[in-house]
C-alpha positions in Angstrom: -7.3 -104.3 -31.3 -9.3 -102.7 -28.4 -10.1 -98.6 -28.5 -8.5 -97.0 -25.7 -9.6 -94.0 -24.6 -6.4 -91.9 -22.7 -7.7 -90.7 -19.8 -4.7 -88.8 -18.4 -2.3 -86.5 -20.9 -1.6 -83.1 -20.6 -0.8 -80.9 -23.8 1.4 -77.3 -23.1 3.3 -74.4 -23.9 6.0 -74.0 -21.9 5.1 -70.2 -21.2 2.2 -71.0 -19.3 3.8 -73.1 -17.3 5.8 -71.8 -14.5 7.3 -74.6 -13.6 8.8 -75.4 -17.2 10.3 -71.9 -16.6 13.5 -70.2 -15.2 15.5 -72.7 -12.7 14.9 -76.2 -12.6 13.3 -77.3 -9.6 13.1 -80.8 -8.2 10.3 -82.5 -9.4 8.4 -85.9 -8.3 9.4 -87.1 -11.4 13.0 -86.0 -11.6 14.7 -84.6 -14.4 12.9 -83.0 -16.9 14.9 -81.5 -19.5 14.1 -83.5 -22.2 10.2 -82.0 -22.1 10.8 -78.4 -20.9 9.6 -77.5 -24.4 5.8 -77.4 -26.3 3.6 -80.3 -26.3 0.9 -79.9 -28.5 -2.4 -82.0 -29.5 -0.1 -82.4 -33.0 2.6 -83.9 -30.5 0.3 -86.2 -28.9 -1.1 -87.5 -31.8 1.8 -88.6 -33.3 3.2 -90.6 -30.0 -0.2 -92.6 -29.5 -0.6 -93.3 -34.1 -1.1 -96.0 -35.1 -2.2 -97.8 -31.6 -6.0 -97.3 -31.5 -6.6 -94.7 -29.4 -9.8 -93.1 -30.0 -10.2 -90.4 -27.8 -8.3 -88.3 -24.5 -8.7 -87.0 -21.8 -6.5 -83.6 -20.8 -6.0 -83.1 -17.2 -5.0 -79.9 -15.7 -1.4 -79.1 -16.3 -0.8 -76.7 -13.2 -0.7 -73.1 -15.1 -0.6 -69.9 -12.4 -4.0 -70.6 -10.1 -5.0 -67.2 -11.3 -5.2 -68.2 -14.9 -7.8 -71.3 -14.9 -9.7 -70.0 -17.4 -7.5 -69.2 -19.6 -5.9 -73.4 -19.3 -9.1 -74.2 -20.0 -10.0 -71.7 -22.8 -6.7 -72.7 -24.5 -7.7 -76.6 -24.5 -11.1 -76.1 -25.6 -9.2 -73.9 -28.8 -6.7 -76.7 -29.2 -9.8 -79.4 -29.6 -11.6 -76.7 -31.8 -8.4 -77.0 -34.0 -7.3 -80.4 -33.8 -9.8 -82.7 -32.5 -7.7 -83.4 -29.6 -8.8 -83.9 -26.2 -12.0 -84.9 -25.8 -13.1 -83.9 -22.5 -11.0 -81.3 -20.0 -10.7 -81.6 -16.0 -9.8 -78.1 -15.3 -8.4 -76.5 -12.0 -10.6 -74.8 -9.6 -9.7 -73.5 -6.3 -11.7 -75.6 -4.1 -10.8 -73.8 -0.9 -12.7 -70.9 -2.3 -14.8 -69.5 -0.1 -17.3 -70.4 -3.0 -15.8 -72.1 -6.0 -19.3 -72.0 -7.6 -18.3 -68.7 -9.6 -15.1 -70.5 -10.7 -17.1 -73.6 -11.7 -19.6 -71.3 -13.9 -16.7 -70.0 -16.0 -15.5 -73.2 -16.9 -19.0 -74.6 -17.7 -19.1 -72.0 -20.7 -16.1 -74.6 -22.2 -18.4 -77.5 -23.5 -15.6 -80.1 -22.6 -15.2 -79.9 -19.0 -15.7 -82.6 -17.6 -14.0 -82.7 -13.9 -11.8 -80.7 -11.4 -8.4 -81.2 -10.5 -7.2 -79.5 -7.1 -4.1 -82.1 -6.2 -3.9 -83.1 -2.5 -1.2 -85.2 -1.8 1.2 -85.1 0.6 4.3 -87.0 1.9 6.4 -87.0 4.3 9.0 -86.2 1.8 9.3 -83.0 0.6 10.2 -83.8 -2.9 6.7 -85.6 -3.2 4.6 -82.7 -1.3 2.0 -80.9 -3.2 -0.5 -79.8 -1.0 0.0 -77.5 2.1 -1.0 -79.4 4.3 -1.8 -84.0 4.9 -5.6 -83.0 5.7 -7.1 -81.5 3.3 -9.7 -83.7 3.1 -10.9 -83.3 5.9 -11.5 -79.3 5.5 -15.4 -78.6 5.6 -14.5 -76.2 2.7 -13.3 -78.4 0.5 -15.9 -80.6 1.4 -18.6 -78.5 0.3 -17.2 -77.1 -3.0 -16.0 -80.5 -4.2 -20.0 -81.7 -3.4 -21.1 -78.7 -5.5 -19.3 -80.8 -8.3 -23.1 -82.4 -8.5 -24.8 -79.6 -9.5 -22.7 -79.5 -12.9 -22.7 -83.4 -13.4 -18.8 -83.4 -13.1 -16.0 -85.7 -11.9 -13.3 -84.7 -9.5 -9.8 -86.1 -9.9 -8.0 -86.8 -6.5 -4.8 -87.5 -5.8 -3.7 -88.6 -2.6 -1.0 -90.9 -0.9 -1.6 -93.9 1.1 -1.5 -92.2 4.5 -4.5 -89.8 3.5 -6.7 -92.5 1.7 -8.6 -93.0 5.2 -9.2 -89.0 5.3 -10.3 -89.1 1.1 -12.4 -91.7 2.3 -14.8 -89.4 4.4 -14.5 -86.9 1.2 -16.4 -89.6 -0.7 -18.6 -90.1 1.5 -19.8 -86.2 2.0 -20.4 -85.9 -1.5 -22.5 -89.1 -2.7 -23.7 -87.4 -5.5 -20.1 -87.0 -6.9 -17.7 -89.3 -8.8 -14.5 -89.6 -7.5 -11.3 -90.4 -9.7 -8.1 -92.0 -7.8 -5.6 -90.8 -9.9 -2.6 -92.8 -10.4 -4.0 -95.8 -8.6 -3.2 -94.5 -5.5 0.5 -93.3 -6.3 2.3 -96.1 -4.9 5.7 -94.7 -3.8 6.9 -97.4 -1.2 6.8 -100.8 -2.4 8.2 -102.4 0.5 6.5 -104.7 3.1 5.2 -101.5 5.1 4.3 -99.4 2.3 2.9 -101.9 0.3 0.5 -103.0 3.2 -0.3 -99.5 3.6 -1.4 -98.8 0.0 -3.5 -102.0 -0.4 -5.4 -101.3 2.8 -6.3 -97.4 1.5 -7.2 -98.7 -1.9 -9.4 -101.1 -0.4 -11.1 -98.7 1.6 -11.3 -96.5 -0.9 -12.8 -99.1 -2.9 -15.7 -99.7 -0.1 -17.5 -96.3 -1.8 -19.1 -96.6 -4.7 -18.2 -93.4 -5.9 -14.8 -93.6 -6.3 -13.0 -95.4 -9.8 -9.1 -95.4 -10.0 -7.4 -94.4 -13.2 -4.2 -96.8 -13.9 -1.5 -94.2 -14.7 1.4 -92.6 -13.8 2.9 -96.3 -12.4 6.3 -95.8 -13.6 6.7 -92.4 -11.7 8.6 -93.5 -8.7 10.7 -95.9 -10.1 11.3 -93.7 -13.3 11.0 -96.5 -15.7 8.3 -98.3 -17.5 9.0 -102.0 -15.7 5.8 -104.2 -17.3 6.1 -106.6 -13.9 5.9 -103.3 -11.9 3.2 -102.4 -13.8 1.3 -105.8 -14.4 1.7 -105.8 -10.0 -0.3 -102.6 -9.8 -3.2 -103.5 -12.6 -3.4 -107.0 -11.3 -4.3 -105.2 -7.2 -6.4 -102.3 -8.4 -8.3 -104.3 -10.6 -8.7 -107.2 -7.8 -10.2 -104.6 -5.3 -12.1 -102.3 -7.9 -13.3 -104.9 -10.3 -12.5 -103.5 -14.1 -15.2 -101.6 -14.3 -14.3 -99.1 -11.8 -10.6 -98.8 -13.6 -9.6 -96.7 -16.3 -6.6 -96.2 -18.2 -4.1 -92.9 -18.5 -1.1 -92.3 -20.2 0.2 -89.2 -18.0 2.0 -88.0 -21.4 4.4 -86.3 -21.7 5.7 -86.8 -18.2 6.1 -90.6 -18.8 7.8 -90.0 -22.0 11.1 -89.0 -19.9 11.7 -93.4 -19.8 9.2 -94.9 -22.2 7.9 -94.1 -25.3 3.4 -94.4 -26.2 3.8 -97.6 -27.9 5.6 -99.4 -25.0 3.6 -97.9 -22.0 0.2 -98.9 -23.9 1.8 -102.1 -24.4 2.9 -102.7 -20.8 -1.0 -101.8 -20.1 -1.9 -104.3 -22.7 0.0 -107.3 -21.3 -0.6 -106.4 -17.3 -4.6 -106.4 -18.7 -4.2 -110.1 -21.0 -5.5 -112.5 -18.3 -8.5 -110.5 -18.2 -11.6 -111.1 -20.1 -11.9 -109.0 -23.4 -15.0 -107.4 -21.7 -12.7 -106.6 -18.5 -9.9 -105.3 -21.3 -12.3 -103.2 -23.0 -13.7 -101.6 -19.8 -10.1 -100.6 -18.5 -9.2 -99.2 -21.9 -12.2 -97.4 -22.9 -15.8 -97.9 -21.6 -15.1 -96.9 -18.0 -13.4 -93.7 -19.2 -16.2 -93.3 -21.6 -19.0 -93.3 -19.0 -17.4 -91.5 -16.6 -16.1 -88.6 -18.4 -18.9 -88.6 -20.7 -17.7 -89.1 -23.7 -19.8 -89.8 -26.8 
């Protein structure tokens, strides 16, 4: 059995977590009743036993902006305690005037790895995030996401299709940063017109270097864990971004709402079988490894 390092899970209490909290509100992932509760590294351990997985990978969980620090204070603790993750992308505000004082308080947390600041945004308002489609774009941004450099970190974007043109130019002004397509471009439309829309983003996207993909989240918009669905979207990303430029995520807990660990890995498994055991091990763990730096 490969290792597989998880590059995508979140861990939580639901008191940090404002959207856990009070009212339900629509989410892009629809009802979530069955995880408005704690999700610990304890938790998470027990869905992925027993399936090799060696290390993680949290990614920020989207606590109160205010309270970065304390996300990534609170991770760092959990790891102390548990072992569990192994590296942290944290939140920063990167429309900071200058996010470099935000970006020296998490560098005293030895697991940061990367920033998340998410980006996307649809025409639909159920799968808005951002303010605004542009944000890319934004000189700002720009120049605190190239400041990423200076502290040898990653930064985790998420876009849709109709920005991967504009994320594109944010590659290319900051060369010196890695850039880490979450969700393999959060396909949403998988008819004829969407489809062509999301192959030729991906493909520009996979022009630059600097950006790798992360193969997660793929039964989000069709709530479900569908192994042709997902076997469509491996087979794509890999095609334009070669296996060593892909990495696998589990987005747990949200994807435990339809599927439990041991059928999304397997899903993963089966889409990645026509692929060299080289290719497989990059996906599942050496791409991860390298680019979050974990030893």
């Amino acid at each position: 059995m490969l290792p597989v390092i998880d590059a995508h899970h979140h861990i939580w209490r639901q008191a940090d977590l404002a959207w856990l909290n009070g009212p339900m509100q629509p989410r892009i992932f629809g009802p979530y009743e069955a995880i408005r509760c704690d999700y610990l590294a304890g938790d998470f351990v027990r869905d992925h036993h027993g399936l090799g997985v060696v290390k993680s990978v949290y990614v920020q969980a989207n606590w109160p902006a205010e309270r970065f620090e304390d996300e990534a204070a609170w991770v760092q603790h959990s790891a102390t305690e548990s072992g569990w993750p192994h590296g942290i992308v944290a939140y920063a505000d990167m429309l900071a005037t200058d996010v470099r004082p935000q970006l020296d308080r998490l560098a005293g947390y030895p697991l940061a790895r990367g920033v998340r600041m998410q980006l996307h945004w649809h025409e639909k308002e159920l799968y808005r995030f951002a303010a605004r489609p542009d944000l890319c774009l934004d000189p700002v941004l720009q120049r605190n996401v190239a400041r990423l450099a200076d502290y040898g970190w990653v930064f985790d974007l998420q876009v849709f299709a109709g920005q991967m043109a504009s994320a594109g130019a944010l590659a290319d002004a900051c060369p010196g940063v890695t850039f880490v397509l979450q969700h393999a471009g959060m396909l949403e439309d998988t008819g004829e017109a969407g489809m062509t829309a999301w192959r030729e983003g991906m493909a520009a996207l996979a022009r630059r270097s600097n950006v790798v993909t992360k193969l997660s989240a793929l039964g989000t918009f069709i709530r479900r864990n569908d192994p042709a669905h997902v076997a469509m979207i491996v087979r794509e990303t890999i095609g334009l971004f070669g296996a060593e430029r892909c990495l696998f995520g589990s987005n747990f807990p949200i994807e435990k709402l339809w599927t439990t660990y041991a059928d999304l890995l397997a899903a993963h498994r089966a889409a990645l079988a026509p692929l060299t055991q080289v290719e497989q091990r990059a996906v599942l763990h050496d791409t991860a490894a390298r680019v979050y730096r974990l030893t």
